[in-house]
C-alpha positions, 0 to 999 in steps of 0.5 A: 617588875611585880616580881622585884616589888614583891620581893622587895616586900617580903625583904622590907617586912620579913617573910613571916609577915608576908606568908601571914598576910597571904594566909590571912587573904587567902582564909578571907577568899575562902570565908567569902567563897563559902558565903557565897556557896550558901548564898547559892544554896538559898537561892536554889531552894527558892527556886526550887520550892516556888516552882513546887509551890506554883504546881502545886497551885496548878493541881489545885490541890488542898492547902497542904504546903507540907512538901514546899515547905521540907523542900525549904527547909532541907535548903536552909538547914545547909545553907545555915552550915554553910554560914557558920563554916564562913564565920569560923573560918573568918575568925581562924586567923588571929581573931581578937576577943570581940570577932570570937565573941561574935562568931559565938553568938552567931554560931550559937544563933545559927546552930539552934536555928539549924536545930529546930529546923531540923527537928521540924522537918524529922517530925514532917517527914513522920507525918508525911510518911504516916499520912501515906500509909494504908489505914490497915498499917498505921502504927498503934498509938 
């Protein structure tokens, strides 16, 4: 029975019509199977970073959230990836100007926010690593 519907489709619409109708659900499957990959990715890195951050409390050590906050951010510098891979790959099947317009924007928005993160989290770790080394072996400045 399904099979007679669906070749009575494709014989109705023609088999381009078909195989571009399931590609194009097959890219949205994709796209959404993406987001949710980084949507789990942020989730995780909360996690993570509320259980370093309660132990953190626990020890009752000083204010510094430094190691919470590269946990974070390494978390939502993937997860940013993540994104704009679904949003490229939901305009990859016959995108109208507006839908590239959009994904221009947002991968613009999405790859500076990537950027700067990235950048803070590189000059984080220098600091950590310079804080953690013996006095005698600081670099000269």
């Amino acid at each position: 029975m399904f099979w007679q519907e669906h070749i009575s489709t494709i014989s109705e619409t023609g088999i381009y019509e078909s195989a571009e109708r399931s590609i194009a659900a097959a890219a949205q499957w994709l796209k959404l199977g993406v987001e949710a990959i980084g949507a789990i990715v942020i989730g995780v890195g909360v996690i993570i970073a509320i259980y370093q951050f309660a132990a953190h409390y626990r020890n009752e050590q000083a204010g510094n959230f430094n190691r919470v906050r590269l946990t974070l951010g390494k978390y939502l510098a993937l997860a940013l990836e993540f994104q704009l891979g679904a949003d490229i790959i939901g305009t990859a099947i016959a995108p109208t100007w507006e839908q590239i317009g959009k994904l221009g924007a947002i991968a613009l928005i999405r790859t500076a926010l990537n950027y700067f993160l990235t950048k803070e989290l590189a000059e984080e770790r220098k600091r950590e690593a310079a804080a953690q080394m013996p006095i005698s072996q600081t670099p000269e400045t």
